[in-house]
C-alpha positions as a Markdown table, in Angstrom:
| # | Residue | x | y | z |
|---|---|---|---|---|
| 1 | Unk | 23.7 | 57.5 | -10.6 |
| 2 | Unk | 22.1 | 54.4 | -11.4 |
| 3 | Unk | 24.1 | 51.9 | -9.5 |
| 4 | Unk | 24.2 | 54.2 | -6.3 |
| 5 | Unk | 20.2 | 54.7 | -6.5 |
| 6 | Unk | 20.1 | 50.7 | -6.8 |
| 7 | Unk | 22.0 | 50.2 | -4.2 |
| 8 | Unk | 20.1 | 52.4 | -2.0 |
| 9 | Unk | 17.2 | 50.7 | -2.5 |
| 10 | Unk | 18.4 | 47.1 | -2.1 |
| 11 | Unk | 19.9 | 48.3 | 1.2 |
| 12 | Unk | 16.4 | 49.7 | 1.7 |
| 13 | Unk | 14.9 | 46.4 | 1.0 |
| 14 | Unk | 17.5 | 44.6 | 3.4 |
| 15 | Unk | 16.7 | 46.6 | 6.3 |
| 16 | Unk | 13.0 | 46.3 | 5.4 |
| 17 | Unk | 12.9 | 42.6 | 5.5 |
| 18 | Unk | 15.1 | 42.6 | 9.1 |
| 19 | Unk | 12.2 | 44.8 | 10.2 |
| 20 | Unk | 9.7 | 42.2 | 8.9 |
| 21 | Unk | 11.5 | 39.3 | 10.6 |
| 22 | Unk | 11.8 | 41.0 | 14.1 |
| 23 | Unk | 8.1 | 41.6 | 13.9 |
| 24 | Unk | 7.5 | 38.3 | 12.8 |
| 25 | Unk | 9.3 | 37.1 | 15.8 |
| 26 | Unk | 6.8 | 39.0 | 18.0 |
| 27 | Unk | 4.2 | 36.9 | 15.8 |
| 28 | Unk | 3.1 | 39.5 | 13.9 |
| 29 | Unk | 0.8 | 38.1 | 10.8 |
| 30 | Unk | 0.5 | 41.1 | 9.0 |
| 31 | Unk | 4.5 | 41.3 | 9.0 |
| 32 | Unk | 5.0 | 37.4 | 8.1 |
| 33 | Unk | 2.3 | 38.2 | 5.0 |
| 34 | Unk | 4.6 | 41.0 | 4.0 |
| 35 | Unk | 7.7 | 39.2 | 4.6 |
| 36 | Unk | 6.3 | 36.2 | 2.7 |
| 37 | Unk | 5.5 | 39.0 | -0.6 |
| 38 | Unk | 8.6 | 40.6 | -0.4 |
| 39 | Unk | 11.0 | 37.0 | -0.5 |
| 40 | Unk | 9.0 | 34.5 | -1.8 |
| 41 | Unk | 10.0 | 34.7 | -5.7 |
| 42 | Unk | 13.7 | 34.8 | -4.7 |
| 43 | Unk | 13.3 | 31.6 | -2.6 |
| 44 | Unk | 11.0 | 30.1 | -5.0 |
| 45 | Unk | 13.9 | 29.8 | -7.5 |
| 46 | Unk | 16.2 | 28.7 | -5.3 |
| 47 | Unk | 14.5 | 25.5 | -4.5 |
| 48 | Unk | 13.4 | 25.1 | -7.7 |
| 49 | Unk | 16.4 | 25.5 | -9.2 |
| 50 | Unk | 17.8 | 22.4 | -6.5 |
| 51 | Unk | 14.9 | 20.1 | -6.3 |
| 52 | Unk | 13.7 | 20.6 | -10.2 |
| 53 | Unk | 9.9 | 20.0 | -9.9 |
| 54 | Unk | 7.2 | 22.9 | -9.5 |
| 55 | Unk | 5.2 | 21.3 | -7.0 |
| 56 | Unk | 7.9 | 19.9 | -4.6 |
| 57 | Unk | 9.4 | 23.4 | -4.8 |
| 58 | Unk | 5.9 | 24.6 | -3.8 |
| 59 | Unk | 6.1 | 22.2 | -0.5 |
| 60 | Unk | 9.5 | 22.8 | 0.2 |
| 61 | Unk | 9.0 | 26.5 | -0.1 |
| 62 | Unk | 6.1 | 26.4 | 2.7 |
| 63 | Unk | 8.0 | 24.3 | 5.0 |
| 64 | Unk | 10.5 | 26.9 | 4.6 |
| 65 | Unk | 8.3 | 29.6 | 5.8 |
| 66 | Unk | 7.0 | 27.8 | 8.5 |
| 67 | Unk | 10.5 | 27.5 | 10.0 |
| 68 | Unk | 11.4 | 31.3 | 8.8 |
| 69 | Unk | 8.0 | 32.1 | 11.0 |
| 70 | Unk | 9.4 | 29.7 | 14.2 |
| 71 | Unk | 12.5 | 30.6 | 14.1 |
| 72 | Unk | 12.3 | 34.7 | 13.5 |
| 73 | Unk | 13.6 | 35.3 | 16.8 |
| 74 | Unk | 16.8 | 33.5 | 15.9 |
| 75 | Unk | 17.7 | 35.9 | 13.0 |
| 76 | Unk | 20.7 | 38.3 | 13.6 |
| 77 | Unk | 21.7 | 41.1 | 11.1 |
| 78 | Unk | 24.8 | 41.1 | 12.9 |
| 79 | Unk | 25.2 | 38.2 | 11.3 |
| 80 | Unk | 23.5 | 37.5 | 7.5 |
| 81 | Unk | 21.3 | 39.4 | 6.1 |
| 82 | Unk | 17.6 | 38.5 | 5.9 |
| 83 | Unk | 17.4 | 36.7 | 2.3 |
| 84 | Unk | 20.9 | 35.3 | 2.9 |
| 85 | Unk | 19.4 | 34.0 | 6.1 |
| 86 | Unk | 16.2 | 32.9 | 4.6 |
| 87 | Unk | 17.6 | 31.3 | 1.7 |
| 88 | Unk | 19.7 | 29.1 | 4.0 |
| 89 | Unk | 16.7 | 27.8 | 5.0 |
| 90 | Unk | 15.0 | 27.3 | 1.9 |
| 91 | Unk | 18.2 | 25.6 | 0.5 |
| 92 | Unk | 18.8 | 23.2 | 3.6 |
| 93 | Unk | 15.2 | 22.4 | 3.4 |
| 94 | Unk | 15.4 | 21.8 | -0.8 |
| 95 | Unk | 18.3 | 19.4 | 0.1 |
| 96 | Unk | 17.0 | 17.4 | 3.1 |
| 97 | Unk | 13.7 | 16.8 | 0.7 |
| 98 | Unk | 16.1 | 15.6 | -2.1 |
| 99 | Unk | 18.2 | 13.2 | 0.8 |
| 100 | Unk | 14.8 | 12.0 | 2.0 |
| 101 | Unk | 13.5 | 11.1 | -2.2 |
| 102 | Unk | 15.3 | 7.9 | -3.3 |
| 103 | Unk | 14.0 | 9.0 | -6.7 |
| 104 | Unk | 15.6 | 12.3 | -6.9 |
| 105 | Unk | 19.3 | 12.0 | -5.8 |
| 106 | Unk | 21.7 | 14.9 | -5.9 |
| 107 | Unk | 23.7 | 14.6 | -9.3 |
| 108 | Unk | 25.6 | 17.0 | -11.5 |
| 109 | Unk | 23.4 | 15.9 | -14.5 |
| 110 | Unk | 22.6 | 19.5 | -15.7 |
| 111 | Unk | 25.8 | 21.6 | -16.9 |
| 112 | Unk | 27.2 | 23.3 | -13.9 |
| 113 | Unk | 28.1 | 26.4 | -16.5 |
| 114 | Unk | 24.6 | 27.6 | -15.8 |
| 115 | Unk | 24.0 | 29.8 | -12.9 |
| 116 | Unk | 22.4 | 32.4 | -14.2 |
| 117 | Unk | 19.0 | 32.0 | -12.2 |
| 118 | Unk | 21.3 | 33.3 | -8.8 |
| 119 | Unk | 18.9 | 35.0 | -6.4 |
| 120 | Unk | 20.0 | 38.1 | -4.4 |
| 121 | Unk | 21.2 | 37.1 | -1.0 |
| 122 | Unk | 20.9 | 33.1 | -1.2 |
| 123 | Unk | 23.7 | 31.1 | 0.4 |
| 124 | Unk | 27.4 | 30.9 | -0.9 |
| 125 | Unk | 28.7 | 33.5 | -3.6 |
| 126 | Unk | 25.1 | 34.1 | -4.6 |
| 127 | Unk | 25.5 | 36.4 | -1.2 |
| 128 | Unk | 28.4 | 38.3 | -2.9 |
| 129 | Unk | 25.7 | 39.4 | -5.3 |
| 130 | Unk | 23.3 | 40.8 | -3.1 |
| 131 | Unk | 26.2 | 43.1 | -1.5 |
| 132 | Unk | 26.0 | 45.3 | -4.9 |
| 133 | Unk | 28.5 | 42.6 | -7.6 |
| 134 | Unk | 27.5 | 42.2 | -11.0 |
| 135 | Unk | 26.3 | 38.4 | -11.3 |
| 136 | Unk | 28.2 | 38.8 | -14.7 |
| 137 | Unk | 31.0 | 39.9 | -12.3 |
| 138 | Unk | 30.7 | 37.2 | -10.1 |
| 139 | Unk | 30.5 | 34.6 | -13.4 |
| 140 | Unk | 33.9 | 36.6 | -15.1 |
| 141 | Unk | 35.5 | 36.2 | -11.0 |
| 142 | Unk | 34.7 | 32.2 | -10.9 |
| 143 | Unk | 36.1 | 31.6 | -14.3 |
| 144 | Unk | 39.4 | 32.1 | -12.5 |
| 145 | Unk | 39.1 | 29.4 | -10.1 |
| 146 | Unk | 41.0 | 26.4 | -11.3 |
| 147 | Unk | 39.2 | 23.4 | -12.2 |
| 148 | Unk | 38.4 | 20.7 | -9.3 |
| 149 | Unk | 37.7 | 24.1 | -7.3 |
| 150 | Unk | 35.9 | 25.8 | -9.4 |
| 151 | Unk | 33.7 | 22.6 | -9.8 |
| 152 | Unk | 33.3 | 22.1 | -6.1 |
| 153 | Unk | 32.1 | 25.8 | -5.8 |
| 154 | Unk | 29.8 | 25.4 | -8.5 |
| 155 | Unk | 27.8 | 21.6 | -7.3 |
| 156 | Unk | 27.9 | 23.3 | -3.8 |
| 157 | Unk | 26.5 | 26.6 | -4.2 |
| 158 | Unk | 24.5 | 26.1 | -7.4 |
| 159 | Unk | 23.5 | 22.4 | -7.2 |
| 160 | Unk | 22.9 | 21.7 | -3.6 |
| 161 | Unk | 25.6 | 19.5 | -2.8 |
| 162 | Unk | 26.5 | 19.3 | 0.9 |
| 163 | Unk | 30.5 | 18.2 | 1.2 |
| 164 | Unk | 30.1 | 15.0 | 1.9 |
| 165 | Unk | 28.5 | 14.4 | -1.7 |
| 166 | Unk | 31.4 | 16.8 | -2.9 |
| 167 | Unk | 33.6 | 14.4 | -1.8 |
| 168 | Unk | 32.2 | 11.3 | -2.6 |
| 169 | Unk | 31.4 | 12.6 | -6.4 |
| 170 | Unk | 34.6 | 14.3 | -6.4 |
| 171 | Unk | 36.4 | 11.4 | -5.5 |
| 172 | Unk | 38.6 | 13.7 | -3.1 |
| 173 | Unk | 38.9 | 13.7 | 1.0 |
| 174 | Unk | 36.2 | 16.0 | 2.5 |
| 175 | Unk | 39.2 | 18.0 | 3.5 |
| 176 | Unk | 40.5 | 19.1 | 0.9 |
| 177 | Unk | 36.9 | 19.7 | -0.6 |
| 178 | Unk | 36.4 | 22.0 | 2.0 |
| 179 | Unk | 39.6 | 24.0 | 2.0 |
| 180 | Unk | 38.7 | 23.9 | -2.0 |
| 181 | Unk | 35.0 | 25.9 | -1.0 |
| 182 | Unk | 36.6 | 28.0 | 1.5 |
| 183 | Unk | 39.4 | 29.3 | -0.4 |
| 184 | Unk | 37.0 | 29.5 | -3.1 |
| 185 | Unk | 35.0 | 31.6 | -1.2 |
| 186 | Unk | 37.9 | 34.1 | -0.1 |
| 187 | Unk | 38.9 | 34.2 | -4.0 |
| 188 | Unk | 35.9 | 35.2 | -5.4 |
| 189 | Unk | 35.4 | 37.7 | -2.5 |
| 190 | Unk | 38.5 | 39.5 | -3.6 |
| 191 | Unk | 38.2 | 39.7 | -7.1 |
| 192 | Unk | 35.0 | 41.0 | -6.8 |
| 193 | Unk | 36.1 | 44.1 | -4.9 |
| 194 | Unk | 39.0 | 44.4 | -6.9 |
| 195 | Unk | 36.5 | 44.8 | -10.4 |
């Protein structure tokens, strides 16, 4: 009973914040306010969690919500849902401040074992969570990848790495590191509706 009331209400949520963003692109402050209270923890660990410093997460996260606010009108929930959607935004943001920082490159310093911090509905598998898996599923489902995929799904989703530093780092044509993250993708999908 649980798990269906849960899911009720993070379906509840989702159509909430699709609300919010159509009313935001009517330039509604009052929605955008809301909209900003109801994601902003979720996206705050998402770029924190790629750029690594409190205060450039802060920045990052408010250029984020200035794009979310110009580009409402784009959203589709045909298409993503709204924290998927958002956090794409929030993550491309995070990388492009970490691409534009000579001081802060993109590295796989920390262990990529850790992944624990994933936020419902940000990019990549993290999305497979927010449509009602386990994360501890989703952690059991990528411990059956094999090991240079596995790693490339892991410095993608969890690390910000865009392909090109997949391949570089990787030491592997871009590809095959894309065929790695797309069958990756298609893996984990189908073990976690198989559990």
């Amino acid at each position: 009973m649980t798990i269906e009331k849960n899911s009720f209400l993070s379906m509840q949520t989702t159509e909430e914040l699709a609300q919010l963003l159509a009313r935001c692109a009517l330039k509604d402050r009052r929605a955008f306010e809301s909209l900003y209270r109801a994601s902003s923890a979720q996206l705050f660990s998402l770029v924190l969690r790629i750029v690594k410093d409190q205060d450039l997460a802060s920045e990052v996260l408010q250029e984020s919500y200035v794009k979310i606010w110009n580009r409402a009108g784009d959203f589709r929930v045909d298409l993503a849902k709204p924290l998927t959607w958002m956090g794409a935004i929030a993550r491309n943001q995070a990388i492009d401040l970490i691409r534009r920082s000579s001081s802060q490159p993109v590295t796989a310093s920390e262990p990529i074992e850790e992944f624990n911090w994933i936020a419902d509905d940000t990019a990549g598998p993290a999305e497979l969570v927010s449509q009602g898996f386990e994360e501890q599923a989703l952690h059991n489902c990528l411990k059956q990848l094999e090991g240079p995929q596995r790693q490339a799904m892991l410095l993608a989703y969890f690390k910000g790495m865009t392909h090109d530093e997949l391949a570089h780092h990787m030491a592997t044509p871009l590809g095959t590191v894309k065929s790695w993250l797309r069958r990756g993708l298609m893996r984990l999908k189908t073990c976690l509706e198989d559990k």
